[in-house]
PyMOL Python script that loads the backbone (N, CA, C, O; Angstrom):
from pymol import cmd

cmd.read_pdbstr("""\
ATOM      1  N   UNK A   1    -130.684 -22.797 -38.530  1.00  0.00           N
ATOM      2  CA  UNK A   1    -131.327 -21.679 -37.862  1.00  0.00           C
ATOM      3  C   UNK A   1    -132.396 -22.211 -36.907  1.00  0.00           C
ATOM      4  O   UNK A   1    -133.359 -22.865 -37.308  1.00  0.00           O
ATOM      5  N   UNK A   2    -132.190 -21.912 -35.670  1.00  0.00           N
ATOM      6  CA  UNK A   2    -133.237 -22.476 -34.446  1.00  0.00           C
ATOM      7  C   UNK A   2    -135.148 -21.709 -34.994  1.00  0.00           C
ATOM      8  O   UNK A   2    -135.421 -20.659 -35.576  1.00  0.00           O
ATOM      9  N   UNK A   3    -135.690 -22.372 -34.678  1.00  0.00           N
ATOM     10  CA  UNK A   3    -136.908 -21.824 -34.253  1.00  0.00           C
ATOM     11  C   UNK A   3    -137.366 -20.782 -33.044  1.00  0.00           C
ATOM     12  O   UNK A   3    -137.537 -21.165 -31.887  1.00  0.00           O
ATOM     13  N   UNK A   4    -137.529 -19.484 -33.456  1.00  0.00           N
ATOM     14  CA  UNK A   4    -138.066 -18.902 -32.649  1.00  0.00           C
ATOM     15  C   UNK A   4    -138.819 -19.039 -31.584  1.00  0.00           C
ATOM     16  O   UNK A   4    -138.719 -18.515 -30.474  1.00  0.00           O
ATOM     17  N   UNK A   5    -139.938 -20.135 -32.205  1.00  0.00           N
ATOM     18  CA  UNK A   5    -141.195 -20.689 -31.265  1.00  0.00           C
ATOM     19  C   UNK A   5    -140.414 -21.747 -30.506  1.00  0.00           C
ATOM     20  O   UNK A   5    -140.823 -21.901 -29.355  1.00  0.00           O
ATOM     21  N   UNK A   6    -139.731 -22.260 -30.744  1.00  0.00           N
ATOM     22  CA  UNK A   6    -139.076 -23.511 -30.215  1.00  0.00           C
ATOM     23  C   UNK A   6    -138.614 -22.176 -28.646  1.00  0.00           C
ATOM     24  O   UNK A   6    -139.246 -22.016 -27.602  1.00  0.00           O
ATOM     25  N   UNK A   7    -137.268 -21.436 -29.132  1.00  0.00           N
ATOM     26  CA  UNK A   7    -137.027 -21.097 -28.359  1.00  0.00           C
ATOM     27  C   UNK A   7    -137.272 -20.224 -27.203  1.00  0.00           C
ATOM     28  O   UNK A   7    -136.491 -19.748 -26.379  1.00  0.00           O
ATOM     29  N   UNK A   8    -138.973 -20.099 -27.387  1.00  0.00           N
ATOM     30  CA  UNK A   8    -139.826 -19.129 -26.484  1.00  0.00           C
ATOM     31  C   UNK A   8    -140.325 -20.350 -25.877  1.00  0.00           C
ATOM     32  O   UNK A   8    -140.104 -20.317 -24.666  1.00  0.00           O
ATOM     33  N   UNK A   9    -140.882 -21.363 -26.225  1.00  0.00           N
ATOM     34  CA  UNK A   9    -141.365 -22.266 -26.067  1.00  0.00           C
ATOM     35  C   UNK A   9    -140.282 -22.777 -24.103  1.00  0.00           C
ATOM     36  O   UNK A   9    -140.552 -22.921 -22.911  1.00  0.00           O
ATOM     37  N   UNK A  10    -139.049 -22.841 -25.065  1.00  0.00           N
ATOM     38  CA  UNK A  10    -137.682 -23.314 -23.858  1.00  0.00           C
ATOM     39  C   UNK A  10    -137.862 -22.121 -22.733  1.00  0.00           C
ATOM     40  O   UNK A  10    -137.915 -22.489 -21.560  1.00  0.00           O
ATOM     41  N   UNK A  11    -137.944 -20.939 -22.978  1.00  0.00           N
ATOM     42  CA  UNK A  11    -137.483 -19.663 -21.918  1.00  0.00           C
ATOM     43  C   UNK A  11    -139.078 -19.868 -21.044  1.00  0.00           C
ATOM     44  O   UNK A  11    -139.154 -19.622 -19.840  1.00  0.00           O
ATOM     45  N   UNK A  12    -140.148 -20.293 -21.766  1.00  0.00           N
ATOM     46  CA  UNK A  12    -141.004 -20.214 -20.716  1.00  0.00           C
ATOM     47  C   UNK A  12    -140.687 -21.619 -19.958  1.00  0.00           C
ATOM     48  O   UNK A  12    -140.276 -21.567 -18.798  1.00  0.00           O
ATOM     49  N   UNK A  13    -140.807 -22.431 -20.374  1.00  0.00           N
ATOM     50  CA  UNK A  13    -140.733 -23.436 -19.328  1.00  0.00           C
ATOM     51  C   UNK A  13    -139.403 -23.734 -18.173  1.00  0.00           C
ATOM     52  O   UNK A  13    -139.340 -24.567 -17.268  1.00  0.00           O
ATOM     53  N   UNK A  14    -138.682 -22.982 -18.497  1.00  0.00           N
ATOM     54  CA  UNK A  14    -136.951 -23.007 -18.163  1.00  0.00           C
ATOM     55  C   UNK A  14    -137.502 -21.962 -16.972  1.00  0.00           C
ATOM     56  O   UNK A  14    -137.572 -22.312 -15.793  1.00  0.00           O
ATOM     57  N   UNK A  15    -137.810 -20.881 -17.359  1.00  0.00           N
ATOM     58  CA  UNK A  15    -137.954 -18.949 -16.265  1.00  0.00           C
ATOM     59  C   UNK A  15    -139.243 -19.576 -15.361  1.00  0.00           C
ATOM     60  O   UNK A  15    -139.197 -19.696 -14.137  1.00  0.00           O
ATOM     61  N   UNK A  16    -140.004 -19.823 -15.912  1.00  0.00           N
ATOM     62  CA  UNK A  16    -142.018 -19.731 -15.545  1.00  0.00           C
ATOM     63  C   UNK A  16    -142.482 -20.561 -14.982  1.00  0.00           C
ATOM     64  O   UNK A  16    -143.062 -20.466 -13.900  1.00  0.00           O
ATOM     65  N   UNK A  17    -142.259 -21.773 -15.788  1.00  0.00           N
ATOM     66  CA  UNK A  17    -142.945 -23.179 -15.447  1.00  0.00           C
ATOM     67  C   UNK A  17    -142.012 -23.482 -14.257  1.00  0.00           C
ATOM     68  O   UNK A  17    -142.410 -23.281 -13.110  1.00  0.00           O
ATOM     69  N   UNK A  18    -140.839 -23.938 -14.496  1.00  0.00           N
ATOM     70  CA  UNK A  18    -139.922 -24.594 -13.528  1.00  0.00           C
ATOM     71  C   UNK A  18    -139.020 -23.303 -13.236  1.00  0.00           C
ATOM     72  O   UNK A  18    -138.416 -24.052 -12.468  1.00  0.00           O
ATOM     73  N   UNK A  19    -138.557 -22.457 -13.151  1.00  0.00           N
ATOM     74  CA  UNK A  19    -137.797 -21.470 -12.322  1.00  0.00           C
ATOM     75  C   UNK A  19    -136.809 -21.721 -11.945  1.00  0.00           C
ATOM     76  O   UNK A  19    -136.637 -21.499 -10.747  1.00  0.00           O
ATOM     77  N   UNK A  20    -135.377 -22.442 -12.918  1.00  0.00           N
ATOM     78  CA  UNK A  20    -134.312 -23.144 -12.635  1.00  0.00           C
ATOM     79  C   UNK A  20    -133.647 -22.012 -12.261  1.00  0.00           C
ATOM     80  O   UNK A  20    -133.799 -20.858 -12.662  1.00  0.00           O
ATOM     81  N   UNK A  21    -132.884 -22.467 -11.439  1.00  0.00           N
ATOM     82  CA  UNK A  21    -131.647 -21.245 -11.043  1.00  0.00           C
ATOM     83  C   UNK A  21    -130.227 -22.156 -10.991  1.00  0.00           C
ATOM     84  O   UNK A  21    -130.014 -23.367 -11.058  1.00  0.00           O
ATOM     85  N   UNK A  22    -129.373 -20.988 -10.839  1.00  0.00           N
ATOM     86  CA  UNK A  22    -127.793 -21.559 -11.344  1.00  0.00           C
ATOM     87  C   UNK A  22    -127.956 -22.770 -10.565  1.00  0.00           C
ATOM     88  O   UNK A  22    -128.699 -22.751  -9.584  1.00  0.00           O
ATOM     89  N   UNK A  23    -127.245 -23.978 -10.952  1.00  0.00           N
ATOM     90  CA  UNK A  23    -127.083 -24.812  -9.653  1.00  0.00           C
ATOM     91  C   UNK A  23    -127.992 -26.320 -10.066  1.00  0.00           C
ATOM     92  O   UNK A  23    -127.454 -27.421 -10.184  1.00  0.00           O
ATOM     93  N   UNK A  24    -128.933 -26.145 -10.179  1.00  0.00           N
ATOM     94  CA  UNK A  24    -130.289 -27.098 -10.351  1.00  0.00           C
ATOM     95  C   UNK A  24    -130.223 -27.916 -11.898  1.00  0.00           C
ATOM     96  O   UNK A  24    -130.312 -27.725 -13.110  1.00  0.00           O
ATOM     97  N   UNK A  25    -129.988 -29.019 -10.801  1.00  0.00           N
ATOM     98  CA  UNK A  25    -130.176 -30.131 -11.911  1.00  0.00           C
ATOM     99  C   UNK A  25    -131.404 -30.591 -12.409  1.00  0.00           C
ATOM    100  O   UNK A  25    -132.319 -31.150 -11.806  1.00  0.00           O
ATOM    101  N   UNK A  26    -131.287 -30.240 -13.744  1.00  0.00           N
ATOM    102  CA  UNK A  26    -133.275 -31.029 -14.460  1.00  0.00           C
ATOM    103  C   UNK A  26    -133.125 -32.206 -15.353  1.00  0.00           C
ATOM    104  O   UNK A  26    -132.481 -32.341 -16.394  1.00  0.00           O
ATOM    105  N   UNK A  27    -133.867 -33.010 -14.697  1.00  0.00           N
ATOM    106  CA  UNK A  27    -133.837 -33.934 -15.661  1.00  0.00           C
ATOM    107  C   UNK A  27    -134.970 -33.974 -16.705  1.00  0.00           C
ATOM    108  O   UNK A  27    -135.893 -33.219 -16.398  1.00  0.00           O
ATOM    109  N   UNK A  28    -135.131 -34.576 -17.730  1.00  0.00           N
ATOM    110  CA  UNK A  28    -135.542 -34.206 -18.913  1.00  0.00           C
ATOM    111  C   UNK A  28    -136.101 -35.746 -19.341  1.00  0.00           C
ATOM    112  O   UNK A  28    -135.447 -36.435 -20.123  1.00  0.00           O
ATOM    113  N   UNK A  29    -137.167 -36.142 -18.848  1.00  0.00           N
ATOM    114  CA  UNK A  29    -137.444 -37.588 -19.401  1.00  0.00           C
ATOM    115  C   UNK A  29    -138.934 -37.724 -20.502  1.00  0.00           C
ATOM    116  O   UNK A  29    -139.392 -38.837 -20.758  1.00  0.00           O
ATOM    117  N   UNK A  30    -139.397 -36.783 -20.919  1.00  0.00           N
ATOM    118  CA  UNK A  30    -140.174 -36.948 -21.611  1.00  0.00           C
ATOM    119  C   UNK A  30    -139.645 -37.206 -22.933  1.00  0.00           C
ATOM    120  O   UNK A  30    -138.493 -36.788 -23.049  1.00  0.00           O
ATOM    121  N   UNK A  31    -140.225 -37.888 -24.204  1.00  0.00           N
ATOM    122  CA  UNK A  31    -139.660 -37.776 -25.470  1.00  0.00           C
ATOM    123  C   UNK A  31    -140.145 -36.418 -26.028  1.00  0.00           C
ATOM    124  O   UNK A  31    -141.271 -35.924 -25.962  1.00  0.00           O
ATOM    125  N   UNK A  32    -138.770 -35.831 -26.717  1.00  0.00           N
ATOM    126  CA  UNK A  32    -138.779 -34.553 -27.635  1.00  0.00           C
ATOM    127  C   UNK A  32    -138.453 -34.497 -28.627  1.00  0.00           C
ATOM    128  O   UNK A  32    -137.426 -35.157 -28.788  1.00  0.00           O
ATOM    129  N   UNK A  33    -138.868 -33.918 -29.667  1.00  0.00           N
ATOM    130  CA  UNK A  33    -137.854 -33.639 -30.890  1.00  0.00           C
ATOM    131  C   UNK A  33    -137.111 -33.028 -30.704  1.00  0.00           C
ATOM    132  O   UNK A  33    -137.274 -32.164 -29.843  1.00  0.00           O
ATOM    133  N   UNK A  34    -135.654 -33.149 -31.528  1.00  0.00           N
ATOM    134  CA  UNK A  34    -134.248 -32.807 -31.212  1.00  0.00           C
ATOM    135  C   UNK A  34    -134.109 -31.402 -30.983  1.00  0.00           C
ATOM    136  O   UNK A  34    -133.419 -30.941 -30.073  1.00  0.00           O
ATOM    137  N   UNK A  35    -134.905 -30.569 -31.986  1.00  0.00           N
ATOM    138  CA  UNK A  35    -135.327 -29.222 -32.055  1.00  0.00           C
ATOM    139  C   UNK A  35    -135.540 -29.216 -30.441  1.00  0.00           C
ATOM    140  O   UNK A  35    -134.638 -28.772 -29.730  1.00  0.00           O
ATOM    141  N   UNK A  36    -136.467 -29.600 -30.004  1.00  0.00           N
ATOM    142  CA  UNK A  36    -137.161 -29.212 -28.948  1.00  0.00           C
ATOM    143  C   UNK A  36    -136.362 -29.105 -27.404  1.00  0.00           C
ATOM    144  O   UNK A  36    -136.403 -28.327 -26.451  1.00  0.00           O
ATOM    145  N   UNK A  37    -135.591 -30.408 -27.770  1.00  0.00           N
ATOM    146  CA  UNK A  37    -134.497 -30.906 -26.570  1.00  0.00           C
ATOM    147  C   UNK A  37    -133.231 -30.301 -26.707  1.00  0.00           C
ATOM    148  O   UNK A  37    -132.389 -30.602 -25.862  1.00  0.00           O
ATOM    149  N   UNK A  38    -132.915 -29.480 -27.632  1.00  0.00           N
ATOM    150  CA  UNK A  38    -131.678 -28.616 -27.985  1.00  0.00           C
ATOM    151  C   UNK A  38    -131.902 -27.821 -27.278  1.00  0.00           C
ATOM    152  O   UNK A  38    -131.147 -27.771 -26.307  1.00  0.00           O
ATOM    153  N   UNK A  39    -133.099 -26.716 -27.362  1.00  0.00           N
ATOM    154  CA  UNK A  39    -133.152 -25.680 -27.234  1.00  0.00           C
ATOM    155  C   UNK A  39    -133.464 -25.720 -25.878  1.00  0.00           C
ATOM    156  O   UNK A  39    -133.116 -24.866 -25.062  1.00  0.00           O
ATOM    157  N   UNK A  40    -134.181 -26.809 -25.620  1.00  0.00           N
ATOM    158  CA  UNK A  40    -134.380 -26.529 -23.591  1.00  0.00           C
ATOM    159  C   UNK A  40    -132.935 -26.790 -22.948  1.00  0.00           C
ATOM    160  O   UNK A  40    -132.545 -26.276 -21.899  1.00  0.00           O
ATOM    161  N   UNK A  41    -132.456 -27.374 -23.480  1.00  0.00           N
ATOM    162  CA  UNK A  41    -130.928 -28.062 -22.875  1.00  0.00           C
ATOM    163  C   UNK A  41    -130.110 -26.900 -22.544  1.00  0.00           C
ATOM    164  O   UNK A  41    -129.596 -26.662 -21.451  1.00  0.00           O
ATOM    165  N   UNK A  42    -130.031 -26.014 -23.903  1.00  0.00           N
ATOM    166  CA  UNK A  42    -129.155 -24.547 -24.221  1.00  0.00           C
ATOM    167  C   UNK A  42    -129.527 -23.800 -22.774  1.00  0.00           C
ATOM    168  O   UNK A  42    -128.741 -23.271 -21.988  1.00  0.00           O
ATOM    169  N   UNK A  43    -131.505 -23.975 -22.637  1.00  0.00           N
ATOM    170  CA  UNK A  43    -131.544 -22.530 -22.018  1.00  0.00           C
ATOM    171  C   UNK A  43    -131.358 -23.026 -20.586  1.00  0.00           C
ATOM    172  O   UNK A  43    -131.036 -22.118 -19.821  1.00  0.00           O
ATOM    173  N   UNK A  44    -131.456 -24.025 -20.121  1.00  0.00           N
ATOM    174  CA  UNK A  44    -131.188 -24.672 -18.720  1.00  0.00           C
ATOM    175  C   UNK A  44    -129.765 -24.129 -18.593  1.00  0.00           C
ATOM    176  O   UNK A  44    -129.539 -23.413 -17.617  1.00  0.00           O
ATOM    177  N   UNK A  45    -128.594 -24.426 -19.620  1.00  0.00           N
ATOM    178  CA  UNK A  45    -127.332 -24.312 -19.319  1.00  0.00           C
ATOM    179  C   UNK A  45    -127.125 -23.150 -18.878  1.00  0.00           C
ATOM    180  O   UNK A  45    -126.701 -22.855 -17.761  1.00  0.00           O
ATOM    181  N   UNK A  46    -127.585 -22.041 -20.239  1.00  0.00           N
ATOM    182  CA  UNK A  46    -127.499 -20.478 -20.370  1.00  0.00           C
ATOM    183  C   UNK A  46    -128.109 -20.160 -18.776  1.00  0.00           C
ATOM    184  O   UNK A  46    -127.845 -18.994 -18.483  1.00  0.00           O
ATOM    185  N   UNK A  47    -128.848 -20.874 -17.675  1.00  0.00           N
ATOM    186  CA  UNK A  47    -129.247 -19.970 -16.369  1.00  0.00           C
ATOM    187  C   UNK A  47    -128.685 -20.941 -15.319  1.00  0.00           C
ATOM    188  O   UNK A  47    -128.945 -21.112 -14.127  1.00  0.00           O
ATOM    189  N   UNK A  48    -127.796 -21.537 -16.201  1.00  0.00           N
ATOM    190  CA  UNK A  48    -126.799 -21.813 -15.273  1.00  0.00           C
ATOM    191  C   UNK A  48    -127.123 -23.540 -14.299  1.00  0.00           C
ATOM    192  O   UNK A  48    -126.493 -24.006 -13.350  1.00  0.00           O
ATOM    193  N   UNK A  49    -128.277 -24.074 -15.005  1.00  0.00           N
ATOM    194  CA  UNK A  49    -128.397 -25.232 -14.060  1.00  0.00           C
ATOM    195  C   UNK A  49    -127.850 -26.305 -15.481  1.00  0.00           C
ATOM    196  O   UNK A  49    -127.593 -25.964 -16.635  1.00  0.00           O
ATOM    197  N   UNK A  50    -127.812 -27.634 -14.861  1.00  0.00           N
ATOM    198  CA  UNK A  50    -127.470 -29.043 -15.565  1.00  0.00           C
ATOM    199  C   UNK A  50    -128.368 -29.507 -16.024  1.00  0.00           C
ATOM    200  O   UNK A  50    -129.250 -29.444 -15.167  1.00  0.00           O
ATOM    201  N   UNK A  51    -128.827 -30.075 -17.097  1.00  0.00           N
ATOM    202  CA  UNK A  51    -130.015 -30.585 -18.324  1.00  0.00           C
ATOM    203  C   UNK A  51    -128.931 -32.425 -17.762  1.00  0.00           C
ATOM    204  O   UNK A  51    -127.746 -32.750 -17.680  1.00  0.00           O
ATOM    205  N   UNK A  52    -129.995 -32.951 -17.577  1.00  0.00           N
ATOM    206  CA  UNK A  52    -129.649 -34.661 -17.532  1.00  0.00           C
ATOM    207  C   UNK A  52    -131.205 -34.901 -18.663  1.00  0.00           C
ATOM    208  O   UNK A  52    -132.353 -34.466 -18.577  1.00  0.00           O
ATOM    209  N   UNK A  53    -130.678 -35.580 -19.422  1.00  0.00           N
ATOM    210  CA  UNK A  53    -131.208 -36.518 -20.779  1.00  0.00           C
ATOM    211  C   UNK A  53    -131.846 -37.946 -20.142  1.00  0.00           C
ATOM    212  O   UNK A  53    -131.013 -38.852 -20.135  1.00  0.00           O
ATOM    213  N   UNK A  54    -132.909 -38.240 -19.713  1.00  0.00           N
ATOM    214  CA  UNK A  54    -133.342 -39.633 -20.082  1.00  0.00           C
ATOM    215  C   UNK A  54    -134.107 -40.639 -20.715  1.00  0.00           C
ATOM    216  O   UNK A  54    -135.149 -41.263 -20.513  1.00  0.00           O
ATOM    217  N   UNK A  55    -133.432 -40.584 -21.345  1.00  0.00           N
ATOM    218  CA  UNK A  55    -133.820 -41.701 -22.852  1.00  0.00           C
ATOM    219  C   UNK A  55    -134.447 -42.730 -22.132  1.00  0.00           C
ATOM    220  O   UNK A  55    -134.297 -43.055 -20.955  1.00  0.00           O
ATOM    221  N   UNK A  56    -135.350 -43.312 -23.223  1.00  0.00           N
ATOM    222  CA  UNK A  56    -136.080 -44.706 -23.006  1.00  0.00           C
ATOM    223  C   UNK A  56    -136.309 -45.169 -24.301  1.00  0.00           C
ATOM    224  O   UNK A  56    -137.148 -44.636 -25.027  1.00  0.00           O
ATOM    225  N   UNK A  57    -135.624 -46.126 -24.652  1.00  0.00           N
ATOM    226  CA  UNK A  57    -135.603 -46.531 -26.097  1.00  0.00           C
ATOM    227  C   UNK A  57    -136.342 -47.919 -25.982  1.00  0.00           C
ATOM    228  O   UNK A  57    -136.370 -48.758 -25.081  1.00  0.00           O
ATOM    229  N   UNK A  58    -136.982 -47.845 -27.337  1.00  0.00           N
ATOM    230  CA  UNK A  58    -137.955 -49.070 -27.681  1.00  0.00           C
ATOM    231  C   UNK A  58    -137.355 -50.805 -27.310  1.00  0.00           C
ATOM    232  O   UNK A  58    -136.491 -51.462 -27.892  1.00  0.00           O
ATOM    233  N   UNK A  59    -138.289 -51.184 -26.018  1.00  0.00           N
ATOM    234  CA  UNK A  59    -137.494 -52.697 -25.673  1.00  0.00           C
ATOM    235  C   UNK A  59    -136.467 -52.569 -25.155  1.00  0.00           C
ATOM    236  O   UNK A  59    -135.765 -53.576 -25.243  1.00  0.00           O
ATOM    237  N   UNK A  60    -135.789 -51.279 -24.326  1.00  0.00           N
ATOM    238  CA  UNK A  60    -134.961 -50.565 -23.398  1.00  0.00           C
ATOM    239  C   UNK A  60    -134.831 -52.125 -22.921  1.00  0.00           C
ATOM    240  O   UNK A  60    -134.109 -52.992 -23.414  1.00  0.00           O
ATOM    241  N   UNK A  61    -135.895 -52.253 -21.628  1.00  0.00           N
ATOM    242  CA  UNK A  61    -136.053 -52.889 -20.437  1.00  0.00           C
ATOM    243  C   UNK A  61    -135.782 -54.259 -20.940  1.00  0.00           C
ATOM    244  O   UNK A  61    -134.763 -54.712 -20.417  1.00  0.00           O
ATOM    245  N   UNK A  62    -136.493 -55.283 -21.993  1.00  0.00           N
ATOM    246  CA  UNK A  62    -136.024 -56.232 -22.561  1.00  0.00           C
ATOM    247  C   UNK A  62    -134.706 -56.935 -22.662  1.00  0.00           C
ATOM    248  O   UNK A  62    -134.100 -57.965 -22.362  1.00  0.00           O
ATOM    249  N   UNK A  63    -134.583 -55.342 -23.485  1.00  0.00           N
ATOM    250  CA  UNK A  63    -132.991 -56.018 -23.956  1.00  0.00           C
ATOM    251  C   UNK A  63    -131.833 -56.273 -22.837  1.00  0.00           C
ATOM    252  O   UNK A  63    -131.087 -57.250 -22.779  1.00  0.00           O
ATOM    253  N   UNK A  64    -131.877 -54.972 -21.827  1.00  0.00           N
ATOM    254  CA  UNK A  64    -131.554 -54.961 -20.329  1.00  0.00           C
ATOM    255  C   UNK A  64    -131.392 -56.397 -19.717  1.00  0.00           C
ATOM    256  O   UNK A  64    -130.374 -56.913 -19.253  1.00  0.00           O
ATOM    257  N   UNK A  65    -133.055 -57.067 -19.873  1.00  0.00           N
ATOM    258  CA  UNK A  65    -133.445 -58.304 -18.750  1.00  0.00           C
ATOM    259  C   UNK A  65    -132.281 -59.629 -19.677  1.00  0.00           C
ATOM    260  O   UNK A  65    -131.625 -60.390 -18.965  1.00  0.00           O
ATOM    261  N   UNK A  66    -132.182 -59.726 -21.046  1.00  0.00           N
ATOM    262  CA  UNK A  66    -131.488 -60.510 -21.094  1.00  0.00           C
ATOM    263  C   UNK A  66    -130.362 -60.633 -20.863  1.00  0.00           C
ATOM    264  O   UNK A  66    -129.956 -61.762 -20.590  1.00  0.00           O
ATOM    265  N   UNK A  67    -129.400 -59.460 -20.888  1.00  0.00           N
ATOM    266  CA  UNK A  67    -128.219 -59.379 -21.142  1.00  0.00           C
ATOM    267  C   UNK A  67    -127.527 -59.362 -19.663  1.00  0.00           C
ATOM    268  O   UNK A  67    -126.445 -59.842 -19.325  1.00  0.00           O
ATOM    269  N   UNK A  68    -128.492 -58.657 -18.894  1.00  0.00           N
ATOM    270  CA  UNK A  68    -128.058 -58.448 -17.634  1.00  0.00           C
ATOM    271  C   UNK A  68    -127.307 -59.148 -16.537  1.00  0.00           C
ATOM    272  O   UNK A  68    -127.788 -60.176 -16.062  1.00  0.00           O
ATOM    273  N   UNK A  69    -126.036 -58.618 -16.049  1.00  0.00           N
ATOM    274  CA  UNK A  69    -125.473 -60.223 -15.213  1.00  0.00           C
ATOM    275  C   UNK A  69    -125.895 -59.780 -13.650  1.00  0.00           C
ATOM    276  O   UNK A  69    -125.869 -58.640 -13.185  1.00  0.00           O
ATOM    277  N   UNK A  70    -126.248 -60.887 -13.051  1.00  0.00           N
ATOM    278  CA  UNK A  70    -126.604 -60.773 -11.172  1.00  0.00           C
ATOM    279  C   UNK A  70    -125.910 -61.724 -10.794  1.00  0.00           C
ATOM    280  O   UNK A  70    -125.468 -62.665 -11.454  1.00  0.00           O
ATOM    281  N   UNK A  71    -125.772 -61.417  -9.390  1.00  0.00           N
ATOM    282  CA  UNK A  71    -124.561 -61.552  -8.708  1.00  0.00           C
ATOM    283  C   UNK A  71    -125.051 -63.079  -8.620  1.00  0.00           C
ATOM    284  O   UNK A  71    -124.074 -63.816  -8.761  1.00  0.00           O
ATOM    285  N   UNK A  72    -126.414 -63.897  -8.406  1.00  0.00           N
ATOM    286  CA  UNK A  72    -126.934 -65.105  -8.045  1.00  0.00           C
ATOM    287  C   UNK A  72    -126.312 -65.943  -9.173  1.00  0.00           C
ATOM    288  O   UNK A  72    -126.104 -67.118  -8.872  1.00  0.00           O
ATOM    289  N   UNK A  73    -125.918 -65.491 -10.635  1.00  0.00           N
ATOM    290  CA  UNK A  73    -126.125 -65.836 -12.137  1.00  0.00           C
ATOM    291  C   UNK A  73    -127.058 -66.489 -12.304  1.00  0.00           C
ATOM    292  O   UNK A  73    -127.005 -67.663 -12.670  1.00  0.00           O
ATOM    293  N   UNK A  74    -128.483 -65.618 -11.980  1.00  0.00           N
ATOM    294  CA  UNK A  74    -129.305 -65.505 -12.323  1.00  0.00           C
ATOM    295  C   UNK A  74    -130.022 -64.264 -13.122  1.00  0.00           C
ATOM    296  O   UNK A  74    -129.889 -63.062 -12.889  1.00  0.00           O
ATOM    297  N   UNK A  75    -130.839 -64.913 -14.154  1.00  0.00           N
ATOM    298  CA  UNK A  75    -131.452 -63.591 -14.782  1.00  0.00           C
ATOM    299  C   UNK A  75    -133.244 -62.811 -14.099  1.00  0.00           C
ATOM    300  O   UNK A  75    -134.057 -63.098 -13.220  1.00  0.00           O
ATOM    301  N   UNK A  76    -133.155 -62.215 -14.698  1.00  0.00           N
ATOM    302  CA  UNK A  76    -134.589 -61.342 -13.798  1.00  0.00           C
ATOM    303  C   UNK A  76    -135.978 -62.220 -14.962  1.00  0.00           C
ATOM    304  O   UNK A  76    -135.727 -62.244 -16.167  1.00  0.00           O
ATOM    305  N   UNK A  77    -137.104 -62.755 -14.545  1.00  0.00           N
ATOM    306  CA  UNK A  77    -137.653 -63.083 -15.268  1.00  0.00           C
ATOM    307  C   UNK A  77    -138.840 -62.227 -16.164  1.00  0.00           C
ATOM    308  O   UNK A  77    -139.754 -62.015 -15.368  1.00  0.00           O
ATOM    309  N   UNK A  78    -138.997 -61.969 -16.765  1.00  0.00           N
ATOM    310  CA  UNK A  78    -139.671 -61.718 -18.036  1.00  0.00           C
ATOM    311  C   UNK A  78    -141.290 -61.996 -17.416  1.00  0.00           C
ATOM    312  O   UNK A  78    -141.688 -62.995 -16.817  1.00  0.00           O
ATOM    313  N   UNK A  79    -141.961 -60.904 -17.739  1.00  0.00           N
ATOM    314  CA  UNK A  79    -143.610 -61.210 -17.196  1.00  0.00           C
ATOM    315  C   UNK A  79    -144.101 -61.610 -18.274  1.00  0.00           C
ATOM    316  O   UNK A  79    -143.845 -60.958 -19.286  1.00  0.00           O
ATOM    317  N   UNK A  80    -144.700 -62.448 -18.339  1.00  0.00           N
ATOM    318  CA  UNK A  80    -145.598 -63.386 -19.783  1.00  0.00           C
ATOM    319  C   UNK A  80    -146.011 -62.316 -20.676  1.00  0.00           C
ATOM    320  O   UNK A  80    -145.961 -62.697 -21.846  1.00  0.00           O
ATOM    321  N   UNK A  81    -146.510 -60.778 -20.510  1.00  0.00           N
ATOM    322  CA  UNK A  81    -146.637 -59.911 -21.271  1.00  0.00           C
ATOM    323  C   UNK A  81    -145.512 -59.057 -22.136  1.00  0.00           C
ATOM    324  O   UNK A  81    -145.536 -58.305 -23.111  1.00  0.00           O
ATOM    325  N   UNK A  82    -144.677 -59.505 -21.385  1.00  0.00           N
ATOM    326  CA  UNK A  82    -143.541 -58.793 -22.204  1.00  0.00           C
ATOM    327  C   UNK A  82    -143.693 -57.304 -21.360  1.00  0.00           C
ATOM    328  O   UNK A  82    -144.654 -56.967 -20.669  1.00  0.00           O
ATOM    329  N   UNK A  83    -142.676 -56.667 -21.580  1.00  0.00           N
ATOM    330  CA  UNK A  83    -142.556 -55.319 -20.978  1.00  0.00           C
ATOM    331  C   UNK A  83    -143.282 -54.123 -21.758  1.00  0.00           C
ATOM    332  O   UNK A  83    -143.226 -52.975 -21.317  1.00  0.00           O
TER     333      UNK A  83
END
""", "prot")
cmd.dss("prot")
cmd.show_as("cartoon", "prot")
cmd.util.cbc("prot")
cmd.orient("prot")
């Protein structure tokens, strides 16, 4: 069973804050709880625009810099702080 508050929470920021209309793609990059990111996702769809998800997971960029292939076969270097 959704949260009420959750889902008043979604209709204002979806209608009020941002004023999506059919068509309009939002992207969504803050971290949410799942609750939270369900229900904005639903109401973006329900008025008709596209919800894009962007994740940023812990050591994202890291794991990226090692694995990564460039065209030089070279890798991207690592700042002494770490990312």
């Amino acid at each position: 069973m959704a949260d009420a508050r959750v889902e008043k929470l979604a209709e204002i920021l979806v209608d009020h804050s941002a004023e999506i209309k059919p068509g309009d793609r939002v992207a969504i990059e803050r971290p949410l709880p799942p609750n939270r990111c369900a229900a904005l996702c639903a109401t973006i769809l329900e008025r008709g625009g596209y919800p894009h998800l962007l994740l940023e997971l812990p050591d994202q960029r890291r794991s990226c810099s090692r694995t990564a292939r460039c065209p030089t076969g070279r890798y991207p270097a690592l700042p002494p702080n770490g990312l």
